[in-house]
C-alpha positions in Angstrom: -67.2 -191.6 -91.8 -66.9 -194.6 -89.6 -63.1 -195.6 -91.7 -62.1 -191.9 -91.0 -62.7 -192.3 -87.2 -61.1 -195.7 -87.4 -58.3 -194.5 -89.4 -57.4 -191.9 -87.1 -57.8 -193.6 -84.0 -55.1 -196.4 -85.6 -53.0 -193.0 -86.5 -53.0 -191.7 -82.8 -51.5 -195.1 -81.6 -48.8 -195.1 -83.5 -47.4 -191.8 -82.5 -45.4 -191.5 -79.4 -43.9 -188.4 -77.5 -40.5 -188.2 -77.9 -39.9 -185.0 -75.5 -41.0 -186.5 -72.4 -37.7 -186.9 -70.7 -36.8 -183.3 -71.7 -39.7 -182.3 -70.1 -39.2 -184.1 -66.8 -35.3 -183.3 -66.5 -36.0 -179.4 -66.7 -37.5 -177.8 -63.7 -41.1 -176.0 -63.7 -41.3 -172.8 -64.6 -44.4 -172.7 -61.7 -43.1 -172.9 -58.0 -46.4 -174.5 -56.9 -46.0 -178.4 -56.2 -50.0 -178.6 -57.5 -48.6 -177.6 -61.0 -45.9 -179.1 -61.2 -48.0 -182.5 -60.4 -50.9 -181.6 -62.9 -48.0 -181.4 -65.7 -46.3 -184.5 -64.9 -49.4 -186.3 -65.5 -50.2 -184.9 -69.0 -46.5 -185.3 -70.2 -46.6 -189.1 -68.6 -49.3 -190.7 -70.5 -48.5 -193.6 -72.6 -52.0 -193.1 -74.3 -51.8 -189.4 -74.7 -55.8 -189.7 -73.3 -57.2 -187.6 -69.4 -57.9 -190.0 -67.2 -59.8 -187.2 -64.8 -62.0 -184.9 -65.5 -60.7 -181.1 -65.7 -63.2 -180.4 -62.9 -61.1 -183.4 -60.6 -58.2 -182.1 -61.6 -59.1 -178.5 -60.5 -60.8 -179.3 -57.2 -56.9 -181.5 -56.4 -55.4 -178.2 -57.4 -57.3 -176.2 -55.1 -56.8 -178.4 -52.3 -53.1 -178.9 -52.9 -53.2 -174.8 -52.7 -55.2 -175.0 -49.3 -52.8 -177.2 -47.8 -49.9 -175.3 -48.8 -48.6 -172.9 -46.1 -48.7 -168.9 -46.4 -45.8 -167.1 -47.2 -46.5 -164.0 -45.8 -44.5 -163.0 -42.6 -46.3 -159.7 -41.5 -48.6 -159.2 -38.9 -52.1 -157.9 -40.1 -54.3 -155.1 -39.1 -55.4 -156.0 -36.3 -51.8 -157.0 -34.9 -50.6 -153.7 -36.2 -53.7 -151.8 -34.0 -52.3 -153.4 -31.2 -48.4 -152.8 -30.9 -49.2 -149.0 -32.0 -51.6 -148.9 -28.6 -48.7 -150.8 -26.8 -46.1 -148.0 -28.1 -48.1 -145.5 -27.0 -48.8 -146.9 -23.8 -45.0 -147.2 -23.1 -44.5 -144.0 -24.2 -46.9 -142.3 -21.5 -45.3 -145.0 -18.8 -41.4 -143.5 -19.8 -42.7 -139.8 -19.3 -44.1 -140.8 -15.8 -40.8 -142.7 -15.4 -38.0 -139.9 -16.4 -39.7 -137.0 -16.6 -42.6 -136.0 -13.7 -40.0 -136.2 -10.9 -38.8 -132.8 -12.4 -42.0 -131.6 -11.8 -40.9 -131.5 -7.9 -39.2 -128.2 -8.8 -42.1 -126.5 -9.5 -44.2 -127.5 -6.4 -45.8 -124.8 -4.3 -46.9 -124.8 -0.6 -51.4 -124.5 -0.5 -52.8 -121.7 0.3 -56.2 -121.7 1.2 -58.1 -118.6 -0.2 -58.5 -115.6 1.7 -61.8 -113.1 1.7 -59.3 -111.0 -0.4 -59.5 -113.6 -3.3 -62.6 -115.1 -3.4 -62.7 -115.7 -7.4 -62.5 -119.5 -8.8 -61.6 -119.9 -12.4 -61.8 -123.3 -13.8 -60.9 -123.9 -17.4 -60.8 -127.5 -19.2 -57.1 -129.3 -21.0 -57.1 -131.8 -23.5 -53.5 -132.7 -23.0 -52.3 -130.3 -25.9 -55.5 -131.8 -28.3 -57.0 -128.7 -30.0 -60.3 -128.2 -28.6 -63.3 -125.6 -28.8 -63.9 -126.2 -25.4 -60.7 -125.1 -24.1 -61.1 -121.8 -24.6 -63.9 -121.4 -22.3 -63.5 -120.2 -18.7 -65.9 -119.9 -16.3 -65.6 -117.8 -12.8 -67.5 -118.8 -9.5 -67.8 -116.7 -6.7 -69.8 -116.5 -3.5 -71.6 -113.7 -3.0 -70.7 -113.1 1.0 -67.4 -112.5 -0.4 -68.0 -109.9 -3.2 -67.8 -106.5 -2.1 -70.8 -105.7 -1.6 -72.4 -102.4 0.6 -75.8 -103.7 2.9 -78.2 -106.1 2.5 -79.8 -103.9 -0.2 -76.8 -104.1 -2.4 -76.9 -108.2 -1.8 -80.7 -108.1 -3.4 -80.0 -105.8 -6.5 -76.9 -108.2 -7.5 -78.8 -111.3 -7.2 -81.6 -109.8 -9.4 -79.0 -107.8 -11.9 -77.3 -111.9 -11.9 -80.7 -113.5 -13.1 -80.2 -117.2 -13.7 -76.5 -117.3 -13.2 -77.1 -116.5 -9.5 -77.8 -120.0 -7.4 -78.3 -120.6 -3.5 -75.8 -123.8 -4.0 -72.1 -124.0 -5.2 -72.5 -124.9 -8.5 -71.0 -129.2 -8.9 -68.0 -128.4 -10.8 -67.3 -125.1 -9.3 -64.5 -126.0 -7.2 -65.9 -124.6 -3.8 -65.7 -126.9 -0.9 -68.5 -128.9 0.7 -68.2 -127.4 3.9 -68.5 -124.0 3.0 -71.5 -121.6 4.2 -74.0 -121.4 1.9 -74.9 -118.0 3.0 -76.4 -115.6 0.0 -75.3 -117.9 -2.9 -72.9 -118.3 -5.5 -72.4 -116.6 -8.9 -71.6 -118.2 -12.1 -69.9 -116.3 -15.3 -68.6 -118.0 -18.1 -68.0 -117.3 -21.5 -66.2 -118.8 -25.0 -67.3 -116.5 -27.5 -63.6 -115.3 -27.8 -60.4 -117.0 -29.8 -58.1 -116.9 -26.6 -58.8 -118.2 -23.4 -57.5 -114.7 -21.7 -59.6 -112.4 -23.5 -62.4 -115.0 -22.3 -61.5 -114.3 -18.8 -61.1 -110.9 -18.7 -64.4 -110.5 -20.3 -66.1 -112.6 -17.5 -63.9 -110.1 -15.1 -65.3 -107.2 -16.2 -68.9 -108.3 -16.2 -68.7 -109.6 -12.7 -66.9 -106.1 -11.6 -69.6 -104.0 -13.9 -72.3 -106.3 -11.9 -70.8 -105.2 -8.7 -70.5 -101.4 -9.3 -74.2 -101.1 -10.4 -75.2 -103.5 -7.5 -73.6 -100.5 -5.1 -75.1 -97.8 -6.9 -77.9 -96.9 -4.5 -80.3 -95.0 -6.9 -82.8 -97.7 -7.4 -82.4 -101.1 -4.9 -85.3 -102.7 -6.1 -86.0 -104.2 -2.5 -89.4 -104.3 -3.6 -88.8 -107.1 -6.4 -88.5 -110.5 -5.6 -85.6 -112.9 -6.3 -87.0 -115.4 -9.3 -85.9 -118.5 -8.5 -87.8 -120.5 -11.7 -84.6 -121.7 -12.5 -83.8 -122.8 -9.7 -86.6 -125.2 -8.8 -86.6 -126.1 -12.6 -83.1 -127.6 -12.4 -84.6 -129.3 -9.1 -86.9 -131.1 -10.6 -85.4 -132.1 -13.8 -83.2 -133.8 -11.8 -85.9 -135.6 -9.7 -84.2 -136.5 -6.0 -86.7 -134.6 -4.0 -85.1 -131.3 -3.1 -88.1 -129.4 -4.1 -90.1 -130.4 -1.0 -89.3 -129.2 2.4 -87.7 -126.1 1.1 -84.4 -127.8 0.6 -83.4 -125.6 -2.4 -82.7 -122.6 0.4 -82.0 -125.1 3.7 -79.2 -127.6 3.7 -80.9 -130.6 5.2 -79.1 -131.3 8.3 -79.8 -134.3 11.4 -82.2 -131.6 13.4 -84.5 -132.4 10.2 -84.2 -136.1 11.0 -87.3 -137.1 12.4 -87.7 -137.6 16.2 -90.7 -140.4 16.0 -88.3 -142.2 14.2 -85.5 -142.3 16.6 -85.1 -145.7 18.8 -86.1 -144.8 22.6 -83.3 -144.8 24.9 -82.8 -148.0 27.4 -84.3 -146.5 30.3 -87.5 -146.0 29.0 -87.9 -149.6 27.7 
């Protein structure tokens, strides 16, 4: 056993690679440098023997491939995100740029409304995004405006109105501020329709069918009270103190400001 070893070992000595300039005049079939360095080395050795490990030679290799720069010229996702949020932005800023100053043509002169035209429709635009929601219109009116015959006819259509009837303008009703609260304001909307017209002319119709039976003098119901649960429900959810001092019916006003709490006047200090 040992002379085999020996005789082998005296064998491997005497061979010697006679391809090794072939192999270093032709080019690497690899194009990574870490490669190319790894086969030099094998195709090198006088002694035909590793001088390093596999896992040394691996852990060069991966570091070699580290070092080496990326290729890759494109931008990624993120960069991508980015420039399509700058396009778009551009986009909108060249339609305010070119094409709102044609709007000018269409501009009308404001009209307040008249007693005549007391209906407010709002509706709701998504800037041409399909939306459930913009179907839906809602009309406000106040009820000093509607017409109405007497006092009676007031009191039937604020019980025939139920919880769509409210002593406030409603916030996103569109009336102003200033306005007289007087009797109220009344609220219709619906979206229970696939066009946004047929929508508004059924909110029409109930509001007219709630006036006609409102006049109708048969019954007036003056001896039923106006429920106003709703009402001070609302109040309290929202929890600002309107409930107290009967602030629901009464726009608070300075004469509510207390006088004990008024500074007295220079003469009388």
């Amino acid at each position: 056993m040992a002379h085999s070893l020996a005789r082998c070992l005296s064998l491997s000595k005497c061979i010697r690679p006679t391809h090794t300039n072939q192999y270093l005049s032709l080019k690497p079939f690899s194009t990574s440098s870490a490669f190319y360095q790894r086969q030099k080395r094998t195709v090198t050795g006088g002694s035909g023997r590793r001088t390093q490990s596999l896992l040394e030679d691996d852990s060069e290799d991966l570091w070699d491939q580290i070092e080496e720069p990326a290729e890759v010229d494109d931008s990624p996702s993120a960069g991508h995100i980015l420039l399509q949020q700058h396009r778009q932005m551009l986009h909108y800023m060249r339609l305010i740029e070119h094409e709102m100053p044609k709007l000018v043509a269409y501009r009308k002169p404001f009209v307040p409304p008249s007693s005549s035209t007391p209906l407010v429709v709002r509706s709701m635009q998504y800037q041409g995004e399909r939306h459930p929601a913009a179907l839906k219109r809602v009309i406000v009116a106040p009820v000093d405006e509607l017409p109405l015959k007497g006092k009676d006819a007031i009191h039937k259509f604020i019980l025939l109105a139920g919880p769509r009837w409210s002593p406030v303008p409603p916030a996103d009703a569109g009336a102003s501020g200033l306005a007289e609260w007087g009797n109220g304001y009344i609220k219709i909307s619906c979206e229970d329709f696939p066009k946004s017209s047929m929508n508004l002319k059924w909110a029409s119709d109930t509001l007219d069918k709630l006036i006609e039976e409102a006049n109708n003098g048969k019954d007036t119901f003056a001896d039923v009270p106006i429920d106003t649960r709703h009402i001070m429900s609302k109040i309290r959810k929202a929890k600002k103190g309107d409930h107290r001092g009967n602030q629901v019916f009464k726009r608070p006003s300075i004469r509510d400001f207390p006088k004990e709490w008024l500074p007295l006047p220079p003469t009388f200090q």
